[in-house]
N, C-alpha and C positions, 0 to 999 in steps of 0.2 A: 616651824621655828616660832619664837615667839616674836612677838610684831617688831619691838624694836629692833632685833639681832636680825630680821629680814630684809629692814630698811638699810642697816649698815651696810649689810651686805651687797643689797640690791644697790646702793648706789655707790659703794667702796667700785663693786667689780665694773661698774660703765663708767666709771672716772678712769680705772687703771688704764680700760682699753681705749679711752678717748685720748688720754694722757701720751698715751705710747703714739698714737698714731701724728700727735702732733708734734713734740720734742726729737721726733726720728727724721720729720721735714725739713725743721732748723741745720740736723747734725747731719743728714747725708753728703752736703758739698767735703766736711772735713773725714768720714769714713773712706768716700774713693780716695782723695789723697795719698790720708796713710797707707790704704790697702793698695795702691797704685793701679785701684777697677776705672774701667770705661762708665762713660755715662750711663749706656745700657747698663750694665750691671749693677752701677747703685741703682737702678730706675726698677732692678728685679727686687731688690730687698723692701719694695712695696707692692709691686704688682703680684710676687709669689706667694706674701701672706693675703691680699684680698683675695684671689684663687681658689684659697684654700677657705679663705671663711666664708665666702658668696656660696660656695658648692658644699660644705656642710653645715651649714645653722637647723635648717628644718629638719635634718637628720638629729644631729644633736641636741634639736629641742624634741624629739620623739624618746629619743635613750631620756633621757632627764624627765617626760613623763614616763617611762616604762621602769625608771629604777632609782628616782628621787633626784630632785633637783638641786637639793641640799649636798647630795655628793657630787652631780653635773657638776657645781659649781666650783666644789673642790676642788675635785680632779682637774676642771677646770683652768682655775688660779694656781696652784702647783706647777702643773705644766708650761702653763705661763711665765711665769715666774722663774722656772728652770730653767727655759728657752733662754729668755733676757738675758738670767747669768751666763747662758753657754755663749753669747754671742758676743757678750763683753768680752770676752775670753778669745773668740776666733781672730784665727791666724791668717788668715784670708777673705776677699767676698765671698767665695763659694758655699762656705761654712756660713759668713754673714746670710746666704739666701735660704741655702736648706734648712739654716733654724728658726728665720724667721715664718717660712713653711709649717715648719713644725710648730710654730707658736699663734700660726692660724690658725691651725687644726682645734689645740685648747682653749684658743678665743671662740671659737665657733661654739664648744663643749660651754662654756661659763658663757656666753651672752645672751641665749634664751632663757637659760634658769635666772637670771636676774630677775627677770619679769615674772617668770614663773614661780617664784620664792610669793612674790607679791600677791599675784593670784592667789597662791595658798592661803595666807597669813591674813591679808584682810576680805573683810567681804566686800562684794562688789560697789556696794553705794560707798564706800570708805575707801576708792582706790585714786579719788583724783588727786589729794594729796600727796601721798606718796609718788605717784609718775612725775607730779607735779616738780620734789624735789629731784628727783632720779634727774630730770632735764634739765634742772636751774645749775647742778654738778658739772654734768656732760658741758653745758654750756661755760662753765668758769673753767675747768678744766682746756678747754679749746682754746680758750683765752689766755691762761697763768701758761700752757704747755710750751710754744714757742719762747717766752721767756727764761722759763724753768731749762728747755733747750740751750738758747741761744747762752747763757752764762754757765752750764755747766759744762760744754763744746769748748767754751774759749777757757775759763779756768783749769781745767782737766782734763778734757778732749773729750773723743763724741762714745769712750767705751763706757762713759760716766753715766750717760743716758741711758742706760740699760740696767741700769743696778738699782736705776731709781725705782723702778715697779717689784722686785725680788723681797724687801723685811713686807712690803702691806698687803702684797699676794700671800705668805707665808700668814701672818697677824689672820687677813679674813679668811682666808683658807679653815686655820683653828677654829677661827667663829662657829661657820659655818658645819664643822664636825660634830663642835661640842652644844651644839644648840639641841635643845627638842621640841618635840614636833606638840602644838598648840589643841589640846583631844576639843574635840565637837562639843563635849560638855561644854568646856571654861568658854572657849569660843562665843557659847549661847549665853552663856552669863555675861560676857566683856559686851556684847550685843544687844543684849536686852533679851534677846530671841527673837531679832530682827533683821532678816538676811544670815540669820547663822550656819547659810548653808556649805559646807567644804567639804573639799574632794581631795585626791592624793595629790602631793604636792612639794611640798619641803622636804618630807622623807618617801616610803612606797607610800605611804599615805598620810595624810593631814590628821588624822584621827584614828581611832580603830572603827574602819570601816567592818560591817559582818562578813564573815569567810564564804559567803555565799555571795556578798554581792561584786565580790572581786572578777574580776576576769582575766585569764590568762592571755595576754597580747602576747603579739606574735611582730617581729622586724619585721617589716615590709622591706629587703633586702634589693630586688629588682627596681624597684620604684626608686629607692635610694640612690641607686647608680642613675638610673635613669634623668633624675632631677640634679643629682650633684653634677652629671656631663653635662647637663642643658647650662647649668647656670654658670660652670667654669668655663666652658666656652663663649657663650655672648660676653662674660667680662672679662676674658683674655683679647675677644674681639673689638670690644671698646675700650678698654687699654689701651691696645695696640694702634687704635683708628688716627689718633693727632699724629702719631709719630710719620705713620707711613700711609697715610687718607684710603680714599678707597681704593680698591687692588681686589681682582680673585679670588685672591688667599683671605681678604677680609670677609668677603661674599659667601662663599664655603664654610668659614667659622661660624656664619651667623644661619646659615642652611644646616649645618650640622645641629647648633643648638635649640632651633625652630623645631628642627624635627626629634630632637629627645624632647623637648618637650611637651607635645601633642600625644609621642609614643608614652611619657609617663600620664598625661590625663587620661589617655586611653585606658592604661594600665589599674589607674587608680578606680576606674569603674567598676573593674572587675574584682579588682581584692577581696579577697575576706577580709582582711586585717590590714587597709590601706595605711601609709608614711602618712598620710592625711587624714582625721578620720574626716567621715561625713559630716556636717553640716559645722566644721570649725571655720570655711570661708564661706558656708551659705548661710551664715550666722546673720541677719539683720546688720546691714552697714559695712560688715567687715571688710568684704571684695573693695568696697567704695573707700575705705579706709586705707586700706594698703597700694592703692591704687594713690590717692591723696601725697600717702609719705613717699611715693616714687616720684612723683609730681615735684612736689616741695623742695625735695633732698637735691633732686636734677637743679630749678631751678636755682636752689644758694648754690652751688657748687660752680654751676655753668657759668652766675655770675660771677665769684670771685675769681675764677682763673680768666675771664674777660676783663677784670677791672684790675687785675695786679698788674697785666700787661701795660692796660691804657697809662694806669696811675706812674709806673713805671718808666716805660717809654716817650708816652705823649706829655707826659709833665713832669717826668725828670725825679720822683722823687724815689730817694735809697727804701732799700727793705724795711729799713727801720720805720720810716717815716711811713712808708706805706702799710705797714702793719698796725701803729699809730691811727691813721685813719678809718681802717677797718673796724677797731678797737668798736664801735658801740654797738655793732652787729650781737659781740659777745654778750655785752652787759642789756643791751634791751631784751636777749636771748635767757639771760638770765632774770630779769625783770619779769618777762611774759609768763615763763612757766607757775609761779606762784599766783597770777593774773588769771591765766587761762583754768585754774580750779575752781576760784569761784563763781566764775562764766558760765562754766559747765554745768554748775549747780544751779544757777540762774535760767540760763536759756538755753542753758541744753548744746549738744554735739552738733548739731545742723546749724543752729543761729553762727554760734561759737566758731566754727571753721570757715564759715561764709564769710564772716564778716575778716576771721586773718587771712583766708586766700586776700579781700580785696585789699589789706596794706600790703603784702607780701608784693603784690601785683604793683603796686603803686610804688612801690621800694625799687624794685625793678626797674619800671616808667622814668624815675627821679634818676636811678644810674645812668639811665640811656640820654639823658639829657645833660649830666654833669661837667661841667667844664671847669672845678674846681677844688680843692681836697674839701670846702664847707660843705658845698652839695655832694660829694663822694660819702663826707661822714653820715649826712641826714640818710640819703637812701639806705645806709650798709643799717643804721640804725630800723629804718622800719622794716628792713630784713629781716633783721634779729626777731625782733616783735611779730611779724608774719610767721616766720618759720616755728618759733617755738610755740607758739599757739598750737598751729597745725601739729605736732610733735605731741605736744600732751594731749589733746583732745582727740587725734585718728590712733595714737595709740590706745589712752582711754578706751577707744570703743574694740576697738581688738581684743585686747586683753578682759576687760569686763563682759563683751558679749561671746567669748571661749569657755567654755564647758571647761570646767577646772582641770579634769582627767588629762587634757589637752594645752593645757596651758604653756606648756612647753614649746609644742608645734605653732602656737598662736607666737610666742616671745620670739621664734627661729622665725618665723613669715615675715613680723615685723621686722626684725634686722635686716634680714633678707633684701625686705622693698627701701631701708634706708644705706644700703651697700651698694646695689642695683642704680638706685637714683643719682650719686654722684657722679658715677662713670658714664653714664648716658648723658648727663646735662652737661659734663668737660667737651664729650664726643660732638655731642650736636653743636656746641658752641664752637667746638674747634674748624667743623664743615661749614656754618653758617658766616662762620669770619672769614673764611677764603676765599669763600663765593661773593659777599659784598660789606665787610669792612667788620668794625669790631663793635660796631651799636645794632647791628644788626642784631645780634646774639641774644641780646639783650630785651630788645622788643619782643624779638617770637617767644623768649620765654615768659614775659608778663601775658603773652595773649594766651600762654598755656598753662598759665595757674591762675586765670580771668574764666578760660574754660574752664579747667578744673571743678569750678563749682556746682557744674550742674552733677558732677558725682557728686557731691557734698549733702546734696537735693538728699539723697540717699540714707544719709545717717539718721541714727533714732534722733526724736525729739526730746526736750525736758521730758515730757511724760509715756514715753517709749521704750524706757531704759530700764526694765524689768531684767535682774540679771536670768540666763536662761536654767532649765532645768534640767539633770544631766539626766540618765532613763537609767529606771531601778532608784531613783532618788525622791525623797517626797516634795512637794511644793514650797516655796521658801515661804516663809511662813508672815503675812502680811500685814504690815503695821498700819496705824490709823488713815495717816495717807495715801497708801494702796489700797485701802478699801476704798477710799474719795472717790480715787480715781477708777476703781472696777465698776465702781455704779455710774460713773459717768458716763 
């Protein structure tokens, strides 16, 4: 596609799905209601769509490189989008859960190609900007979504929140059909001939690639299953862990998806045609990168459902107000991502992430200490700042150190460890408060994104960050700078 209809794209489709996830938290107390569902049951019309997106993203970002991303995305959005309408429409929860189900399935299909549109479309030194905005989106959208909820619930009711994602799923859906795919020529001339290196991506391919250098991939089908049980059961298991703490049945869920998950790296050693290919997590940084956004995701997550509690309970104040005070989490989340590009271009992925684990860390430290909504605001504020740093700069290194062919698998990993990170940082925060109070939670998670950094150690440096070369491809072709630095 061409650059700018990638970017619409790429950050139309992480606004819908950010959008949705927050405007549906507002509206569920008025959904059981009307539908006269139990707690449990509205509690499914969120658990059954993460289910479905946790256990297919890196599937979905496989299909989307093996048959273009430009249509993942579609198909994608469409689905999406139709789900929404059907759910406005249901007569029931039941129908409320199966289709939210269902519209995991095509949020899983459009959320690696987001990334993966971008991988195509720009070259790698030119991608901090654009993650850049993709997160500064995500981030206002987190923020406007409960609003945008909370007034369309009460003027209309909560079928109204669902209709709201149906004309821009539809609008970028078109986009993204009618676009075309960017040829390796124009590419080298918008480039200089500098990094003009691209692979398939937006469509089966970013270019015409030659009929020889093509290769017929193959699903990795067993691997598929293997990895989508691992992952839908650990977050059915952390789900499930606040409600009902630890239990057997808990214990078992997380033995079952221990052991699909060993069973699929096993698996994947031996493939011909592994769901993974080789060296997209052995890529320089990346393991450490994904590892980072599991990290990070845990800990905002763990803190806010620790601190709505306190803010709540221990000092009385309503939704409203509490929400209010969380308020700069968004905006300094929005603030950093634009920040964190030209960091990146500065000092690089390793300085850059060091230095937001330690306000991240320190955000955290400030909540566990807070006895007032001013100190509650300051810490949720260098949250923001912490998290979104981390956010553009480990995914920067993910998606630019992925072999384009792959980009897909790299966008479905990412999502993956930022799906994975929430539910584990509620879970641990929910066991860590039983056991000794609700600042507990708090602490161990600053001492676990204070850790954190020494994965950090791991990522390239400013001058490390050579994008990689994919085989059968020629060397990307290196500008005055990269000679600098090859003789150095």
């Amino acid at each position: 596609m061409k650059r700018p209809a990638a970017l619409a794209c790429s950050v139309g489709g992480a606004a819908i799905v950010a959008l949705d996830g927050t405007v549906l938290t507002v509206a569920q107390p008025a959904l059981g209601a009307d539908l006269h569902a139990t707690v449990g049951q509205v509690q499914w019309t969120s658990t059954g769509y993460l289910i479905a997106v946790a256990g297919l993203l890196v599937l979905a970002g496989r299909l989307a490189d093996l048959y273009g991303h430009r249509r993942a995305f579609a198909a994608g959005l469409l689905g999406f989008g139709a789900a929404s309408a059907g759910i406005a429409l249901a007569p029931g929860v039941g129908w409320v859960v199966g289709l939210r189900i269902v519209q995991g399935v095509f949020g899983a299909l459009l959320q690696p190609a987001t990334l993966g549109m971008l991988r195509a479309a720009y070259p790698p030194e030119r991608l901090r900007g654009p993650l850049a905005a993709r997160t500064a989106v995500i981030g206002l959208a987190a923020a406007t979504g409960p609003l945008v909820g909370g007034a369309l619930t009460t003027a209309v009711g909560w079928r109204a929140v669902f209709l709201v994602n149906v004309v821009p799923a539809a609008v970028l859906a078109g986009l993204a059909l009618t676009g075309r795919d960017v040829s390796a020529d124009t590419q080298e001339k918008e480039t200089g001939g500098d990094g003009a290196r691209h692979a398939p991506g937006s469509g089966r391919t970013a270019g015409r690639t030659p009929r020889r250098q093509r290769q017929v991939a193959r699903l990795d089908l067993p691997g598929a299953l293997l990895l989508a049980l691992a992952l839908a059961v650990l977050v059915y298991a952390l789900v499930a862990l606040p409600a009902s703490g630890w239990s057997p049945a808990r214990g078992l869920e997380l033995a079952v998806a221990a052991g699909a998950a060993l069973a699929f790296v096993r698996h994947e050693r031996r493939a011909a045609a592994p769901l993974v290919p080789a060296g997209t997590v052995a890529a320089p940084g990346v393991a450490a990168a994904l590892a980072l956004l599991v990290a990070a995701s845990a800990a905002l997550q763990g803190a806010l459902f620790t601190c709505v509690y306190v803010l709540q309970r221990d000092l009385g104040l309503d939704p409203l107000h509490c929400a209010l005070t969380a308020l700069p989490l968004a905006a300094l989340m929005i603030v950093a991502a634009p920040g964190c590009a030209v960091a990146l271009r500065r000092a690089g992925a390793r300085r850059t992430t060091v230095a937001a684990l330690a306000v991240l860390a320190l955000g955290l430290a400030v909540l566990a200490r807070a006895s007032g909504p001013l100190a509650f605001g300051a810490g949720f504020a260098l949250l923001g700042a912490g998290f979104g740093t981390v956010m553009v700069a480990a995914t920067h290194v993910v998606v630019r150190q992925a072999a384009a062919r792959s980009a897909g698998v790299a966008g479905g990993l990412q999502q993956t460890a930022l799906n994975i990170g929430p539910v584990l940082g509620v879970a641990a925060a929910t066991t860590l408060w039983g056991l000794a109070g609700p600042r507990v939670p708090l602490v161990v998670l600053a001492a676990v994104v204070a850790a954190a950094a020494l994965a950090a150690r791991a990522l390239p440096g400013r001058d490390g960050e050579e994008p990689p070369v994919e085989a059968g491809e020629p060397p990307v072709k290196a500008g005055p700078r990269s000679a600098v630095r090859a003789r150095r």
